[in-house]
C-alpha positions as semicolon CSV with decimal commas, in nm:
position;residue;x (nm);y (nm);z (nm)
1;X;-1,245;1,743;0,719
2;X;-0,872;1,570;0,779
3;X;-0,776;1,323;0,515
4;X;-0,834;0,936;0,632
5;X;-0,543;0,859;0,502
6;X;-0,352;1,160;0,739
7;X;-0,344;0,915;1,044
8;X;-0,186;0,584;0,896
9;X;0,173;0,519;0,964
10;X;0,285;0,592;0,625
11;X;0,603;0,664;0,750
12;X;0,675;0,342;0,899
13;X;0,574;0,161;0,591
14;X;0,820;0,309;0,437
15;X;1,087;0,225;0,644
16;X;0,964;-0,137;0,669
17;X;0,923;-0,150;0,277
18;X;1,332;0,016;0,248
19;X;1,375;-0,217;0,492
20;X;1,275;-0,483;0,283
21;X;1,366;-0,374;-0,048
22;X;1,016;-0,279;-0,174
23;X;0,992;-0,089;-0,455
24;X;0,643;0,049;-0,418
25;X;0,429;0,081;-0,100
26;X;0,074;-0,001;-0,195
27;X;-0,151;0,150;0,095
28;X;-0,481;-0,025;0,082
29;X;-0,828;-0,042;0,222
30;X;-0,946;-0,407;0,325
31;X;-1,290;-0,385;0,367
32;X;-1,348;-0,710;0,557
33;X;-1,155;-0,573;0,836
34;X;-1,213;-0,237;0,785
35;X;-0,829;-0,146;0,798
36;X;-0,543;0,039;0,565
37;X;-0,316;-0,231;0,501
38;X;0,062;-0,186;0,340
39;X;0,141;-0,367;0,051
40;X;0,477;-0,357;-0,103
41;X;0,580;-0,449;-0,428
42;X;0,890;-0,600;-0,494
43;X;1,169;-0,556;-0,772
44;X;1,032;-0,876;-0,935
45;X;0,691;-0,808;-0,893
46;X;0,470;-0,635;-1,150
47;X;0,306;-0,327;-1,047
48;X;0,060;-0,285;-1,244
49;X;-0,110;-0,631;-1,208
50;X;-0,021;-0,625;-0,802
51;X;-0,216;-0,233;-0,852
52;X;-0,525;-0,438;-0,985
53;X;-0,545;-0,747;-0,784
54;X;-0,530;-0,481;-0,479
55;X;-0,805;-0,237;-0,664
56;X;-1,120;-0,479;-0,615
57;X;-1,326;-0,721;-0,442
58;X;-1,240;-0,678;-0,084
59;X;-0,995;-0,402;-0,169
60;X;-0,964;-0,064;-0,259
61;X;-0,623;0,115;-0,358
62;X;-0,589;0,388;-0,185
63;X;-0,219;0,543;-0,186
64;X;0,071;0,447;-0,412
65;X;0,422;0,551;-0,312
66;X;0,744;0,487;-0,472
67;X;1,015;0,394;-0,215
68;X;1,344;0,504;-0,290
């Protein structure tokens, strides 16, 4: 069984979050449209509580990436 993760465009996140000067790509599932959704994190954001606003209700965290 493939990973659901193994057909997101992880990649391009990535380049859209150096792009933007994300720290952290957040990859998360939003379960009122049933898609994986990026979230990035910013320098003056804090992880942590942008981890746990994106780990309920609606959401589930899924992936956590550091972007270099």
């Amino acid at each position: 069984m493939k990973n659901e993760l193994d057909n997101l465009p992880i990649d391009e996140w990535l380049y859209q979050g150096t792009n933007l000067k994300a720290q952290h790509l957040l990859v998360v599932y939003n379960a009122e449209v049933g898609e994986y959704e990026p979230v990035f994190v910013m320098p003056d954001e804090n992880l942590e509580e942008k981890r746990n606003r994106y780990n309920e209700g609606l959401y589930r965290l899924a992936g956590d990436l550091t972007i270099n």
